[in-house]
N, C-alpha and C positions, 0 to 999 in steps of 0.2 A: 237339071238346068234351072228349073225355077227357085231349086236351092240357091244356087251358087248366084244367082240374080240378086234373091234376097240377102244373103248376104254380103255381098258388095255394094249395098245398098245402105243395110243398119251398119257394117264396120267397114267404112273407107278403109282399104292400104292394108286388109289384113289377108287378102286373096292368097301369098306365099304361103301364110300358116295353113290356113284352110287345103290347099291342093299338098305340103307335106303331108298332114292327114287322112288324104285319101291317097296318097300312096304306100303310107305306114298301114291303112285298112285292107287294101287290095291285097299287101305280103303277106298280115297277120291270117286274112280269111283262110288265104292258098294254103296258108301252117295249117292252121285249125283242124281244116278240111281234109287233113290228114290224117287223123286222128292222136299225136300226140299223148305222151303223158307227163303232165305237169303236175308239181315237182317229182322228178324220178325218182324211185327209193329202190330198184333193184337192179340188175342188169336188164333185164326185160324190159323196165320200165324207160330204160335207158335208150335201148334200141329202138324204143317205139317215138322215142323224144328224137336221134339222132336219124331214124328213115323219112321226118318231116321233115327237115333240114336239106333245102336245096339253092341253088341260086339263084330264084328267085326270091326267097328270102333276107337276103342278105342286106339287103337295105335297113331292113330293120336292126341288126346287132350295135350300130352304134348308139341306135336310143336306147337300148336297153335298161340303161341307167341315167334315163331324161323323166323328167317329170313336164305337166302339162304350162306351168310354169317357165322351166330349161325353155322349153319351146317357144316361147310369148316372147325371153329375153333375147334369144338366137332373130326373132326378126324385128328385134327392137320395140314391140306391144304388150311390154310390160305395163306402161303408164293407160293403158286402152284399157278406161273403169270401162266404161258400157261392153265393152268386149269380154273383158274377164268377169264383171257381174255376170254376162248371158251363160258364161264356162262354168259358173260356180254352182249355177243354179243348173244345168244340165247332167252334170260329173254328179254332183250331192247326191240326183237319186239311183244312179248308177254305183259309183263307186263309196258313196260314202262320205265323202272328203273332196275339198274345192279342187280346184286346178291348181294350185301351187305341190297338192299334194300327191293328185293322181297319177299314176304311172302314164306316162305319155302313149305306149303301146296300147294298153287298157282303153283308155279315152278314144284314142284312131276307133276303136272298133267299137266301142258304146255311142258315139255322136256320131258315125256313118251305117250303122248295121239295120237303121230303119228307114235308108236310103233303096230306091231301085237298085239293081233289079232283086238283093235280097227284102228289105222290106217287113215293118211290123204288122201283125195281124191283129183285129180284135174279134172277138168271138162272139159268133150269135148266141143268144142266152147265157152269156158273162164265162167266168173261170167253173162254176160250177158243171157249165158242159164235159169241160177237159175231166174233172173230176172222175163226172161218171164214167167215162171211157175208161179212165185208168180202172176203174173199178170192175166195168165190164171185163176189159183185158186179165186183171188179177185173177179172177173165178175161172175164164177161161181155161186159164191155162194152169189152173190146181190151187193157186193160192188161196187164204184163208184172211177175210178181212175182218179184223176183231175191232169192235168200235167200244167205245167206254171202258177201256186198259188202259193202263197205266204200265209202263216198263220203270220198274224202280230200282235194279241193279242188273248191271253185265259181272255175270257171275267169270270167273279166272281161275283157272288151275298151273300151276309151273309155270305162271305168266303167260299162258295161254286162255285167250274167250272160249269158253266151250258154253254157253246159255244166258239167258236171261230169268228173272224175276219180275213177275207179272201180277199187276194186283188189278181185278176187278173188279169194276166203279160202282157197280152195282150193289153187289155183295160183302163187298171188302177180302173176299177172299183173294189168297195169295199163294200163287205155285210157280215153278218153275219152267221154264222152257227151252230142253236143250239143243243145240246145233250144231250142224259142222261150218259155218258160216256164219257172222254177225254180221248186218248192212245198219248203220246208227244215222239215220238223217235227221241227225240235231247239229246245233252248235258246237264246237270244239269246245265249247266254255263249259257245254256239260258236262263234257268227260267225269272231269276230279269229282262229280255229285257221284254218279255210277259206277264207277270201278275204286275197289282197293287202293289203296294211295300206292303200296306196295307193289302194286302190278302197274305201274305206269314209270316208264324210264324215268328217272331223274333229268333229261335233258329235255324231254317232251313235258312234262310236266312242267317245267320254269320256261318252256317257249309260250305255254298257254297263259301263265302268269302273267307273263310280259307282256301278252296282246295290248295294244291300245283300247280302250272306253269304246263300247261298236254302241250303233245307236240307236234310241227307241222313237216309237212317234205315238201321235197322238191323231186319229180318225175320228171324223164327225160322217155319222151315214144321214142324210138326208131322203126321206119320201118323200117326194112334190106334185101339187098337179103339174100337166104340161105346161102349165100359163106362166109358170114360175121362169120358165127356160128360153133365154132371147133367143131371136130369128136368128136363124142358122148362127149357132152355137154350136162352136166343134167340140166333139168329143172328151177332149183333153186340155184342161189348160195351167198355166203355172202364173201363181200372184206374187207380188215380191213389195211388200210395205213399206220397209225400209231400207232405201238405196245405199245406206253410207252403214247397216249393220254385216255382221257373219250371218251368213247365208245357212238356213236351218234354224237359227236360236231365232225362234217360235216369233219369224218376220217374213214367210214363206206359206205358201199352201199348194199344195199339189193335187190337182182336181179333175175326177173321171165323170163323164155325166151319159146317160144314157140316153140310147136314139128311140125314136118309137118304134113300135115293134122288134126290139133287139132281144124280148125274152125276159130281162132285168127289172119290167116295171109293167104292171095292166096297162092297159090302151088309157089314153087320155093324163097319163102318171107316169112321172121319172124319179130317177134318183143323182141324188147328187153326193160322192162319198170326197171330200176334203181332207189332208193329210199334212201334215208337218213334223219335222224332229222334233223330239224332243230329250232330255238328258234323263236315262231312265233313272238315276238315284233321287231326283226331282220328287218322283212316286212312290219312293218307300221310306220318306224320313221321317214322316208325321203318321198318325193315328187314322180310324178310320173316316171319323167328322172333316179331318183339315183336308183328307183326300177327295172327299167326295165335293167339298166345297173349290179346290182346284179342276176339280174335273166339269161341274157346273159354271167356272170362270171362263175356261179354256173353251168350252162349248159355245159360249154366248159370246165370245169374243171372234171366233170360227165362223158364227153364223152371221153378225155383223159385217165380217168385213167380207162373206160372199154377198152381202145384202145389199152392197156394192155394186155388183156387177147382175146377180140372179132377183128374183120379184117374189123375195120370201117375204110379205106380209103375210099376216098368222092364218086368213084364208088359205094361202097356197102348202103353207106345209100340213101333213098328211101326220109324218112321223119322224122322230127324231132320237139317236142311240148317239154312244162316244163309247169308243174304245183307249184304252193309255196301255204301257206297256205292264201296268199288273194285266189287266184283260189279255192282254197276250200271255205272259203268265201261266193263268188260270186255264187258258182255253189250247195252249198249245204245247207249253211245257217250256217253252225258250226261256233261258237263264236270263233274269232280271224283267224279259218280254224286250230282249233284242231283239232288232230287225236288219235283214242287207246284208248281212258277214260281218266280215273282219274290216273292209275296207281295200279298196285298193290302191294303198300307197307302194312302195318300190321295194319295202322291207315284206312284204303281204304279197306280193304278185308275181305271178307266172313261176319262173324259177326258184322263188322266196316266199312260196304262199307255201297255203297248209298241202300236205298229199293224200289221197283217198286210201293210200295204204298207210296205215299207222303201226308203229313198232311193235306193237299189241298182235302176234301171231292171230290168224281167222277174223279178225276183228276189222272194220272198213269202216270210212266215213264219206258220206256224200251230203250233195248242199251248199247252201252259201258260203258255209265255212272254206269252202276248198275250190280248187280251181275248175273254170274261170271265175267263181264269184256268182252273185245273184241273178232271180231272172229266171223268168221259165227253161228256156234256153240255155241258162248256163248251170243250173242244177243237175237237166236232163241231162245235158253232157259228163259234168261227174259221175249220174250212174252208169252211163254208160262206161266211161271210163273204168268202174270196177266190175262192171259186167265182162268186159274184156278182161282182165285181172284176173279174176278168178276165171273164167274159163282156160287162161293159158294155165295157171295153176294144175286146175283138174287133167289137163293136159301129160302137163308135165311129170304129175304123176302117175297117170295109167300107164 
């Protein structure tokens, strides 16, 4: 309620768009919630796509092929800057791409999903909590967590994955590791690095070609005292410098700040982590002087215009790093230091996005790359989605 307050408040006349969206959200959840598989790639996959398919859903098929955009024109707020500025800047960290671009389904359920009564959570002592758990869980229950590995080829035989190649970071040593299952949570973009050119369909392989440019950023992590941080200063917030540019082209900051005692920062001390797009070929065209000299622009220009709004004179800051998409790179392996996926435009989404099963026999991908898209939340669903996959599999052949 206090939503729908506010905005009938910042966007006179635009109340119709707004309640199509929440009834585009309420179908999609109900789909969701059922576990579907998107894009189907066998009959299995099919069935489990066409037993979420009910009357209640039906609302949604005619947008299927709307963008957030389609939407805006349908109740005549296309011309609504402040409207579509607030869409552009909300969509971009979700799907990637403004409202002209995003899938309208996609968007219904990224700008309602941190609405009651589902709702987003933040964690006490940051993402590294979730971390450990998954970690706790893995040992659990048998698995093997190898840290300073490097997987540097999915080995194939008759076009089938049967192993990986494994070099450790340590040692430089390099062995192999074979399986009856491959689970790859990287980017689709890295396939063509790791597998045989040979071993990848000709059809899949010029789909991955073709992707759009996915995009990188650029993080300033700030240490602060608490003194740096105004009175009740919420947790999250979004800066936009230049009203009249494209939304990401490094005129945006996307900003998490931490509470006291949240676990993220000693008593009396916060952090402040600042984020924007940016084009990651930006980062590899020059040498290593003109990069580090970009990277110390980009920092001091980040930390200015939080200076803006936060109380960083040189007393209050503690400590200061920056990340770009080499550092991503380096530290996670993503092709180029992409971040977010693919994107979810209409050509990329639900029906027409990537599938967790890939033509590649025993071979599986989860993650941004594939459906729904990024997000705690929507990763954790692809694997699960190939956790079901393979267990019908092992099923289906005992």
């Amino acid at each position: 309620q206090k939503w729908q307050e506010e905005r009938q408040k910042q966007f006179p006349g635009s109340e119709p768009f707004w309640q199509l969206l929440q009834k585009l959200f309420q179908a999609s959840w109900r789909f969701q919630s059922r576990d579907p598989v998107l894009p189907p790639r066998n009959w299995w996959d099919l069935g489990q796509l066409i037993a979420a398919l009910r009357l209640d859903t039906a609302i949604t098929f005619p947008f299927t092929l709307m963008t957030v955009g389609d939407a805006l024109r349908l109740y005549g707020l296309e011309r609504d800057k402040r409207l579509k500025t607030f869409l552009d800047l909300q969509l971009k960290l979700y799907s990637q791409v403004n409202a002209d671009e995003t899938a309208l389904l996609y968007a219904a359920t990224a700008l309602a999903v941190s609405q009651s009564p589902q709702g987003l959570s933040h964690l006490q002592g940051s993402m590294q909590v979730l971390s450990d758990r998954l970690v706790t869980a893995l040992e659990k229950y048998g698995g093997k967590l190898q840290m300073r590995h490097t997987v540097e080829k999915i080995l194939t035989e008759k076009g089938k994955a049967t192993g990986i190649i494994v070099r450790n970071q340590k040692n430089g040593q390099i062995y192999p590791e074979m399986a009856d299952e491959i689970v790859a949570n990287i980017p689709i973009q890295n396939l063509p690095q790791l597998i045989d050119r040979e071993a990848i369909p000709s059809l899949y392989h010029r789909r991955i070609e073709k992707l759009p440019p996915a995009s990188g950023a650029f993080v300033v992590y700030l240490g602060v005292d608490r003194a740096a941080i105004p009175p009740d200063c919420p947790p999250h917030l979004q800066f936009l410098y230049d009203y009249d540019g494209i939304i990401g082209e490094n005129n945006s900051l996307f900003v998490s700040v931490s509470k006291e005692g949240d676990g993220r920062a000693p008593v009396g001390k916060a952090t402040i982590i600042a984020s924007s797009f940016t084009d990651t070929s930006l980062w590899w065209r020059k040498g290593e002087d003109n990069y580090q000299q970009l990277k110390a622009a980009y920092s001091q220009e980040a930390i200015e215009r939080l200076g803006n709004y936060f109380h960083l004179n040189p007393d209050h800051i503690v400590h200061i790093e920056s990340a770009t998409p080499r550092t991503f790179e380096r530290f996670t392996g993503r092709n180029q230091g992409i971040v977010g996926g693919i994107g979810q435009r209409l050509s990329t989404f639900g029906p027409f996005g990537v599938a967790t099963r890939t033509p590649i026999p025993h071979l599986w991908l989860v993650g941004d790359s594939t459906h729904p898209g990024e997000g705690t939340a929507g990763v954790s669903y692809s694997a699960l989605t190939v956790v079901r996959q393979i267990e019908n599999k092992l099923l289906a052949s005992s």
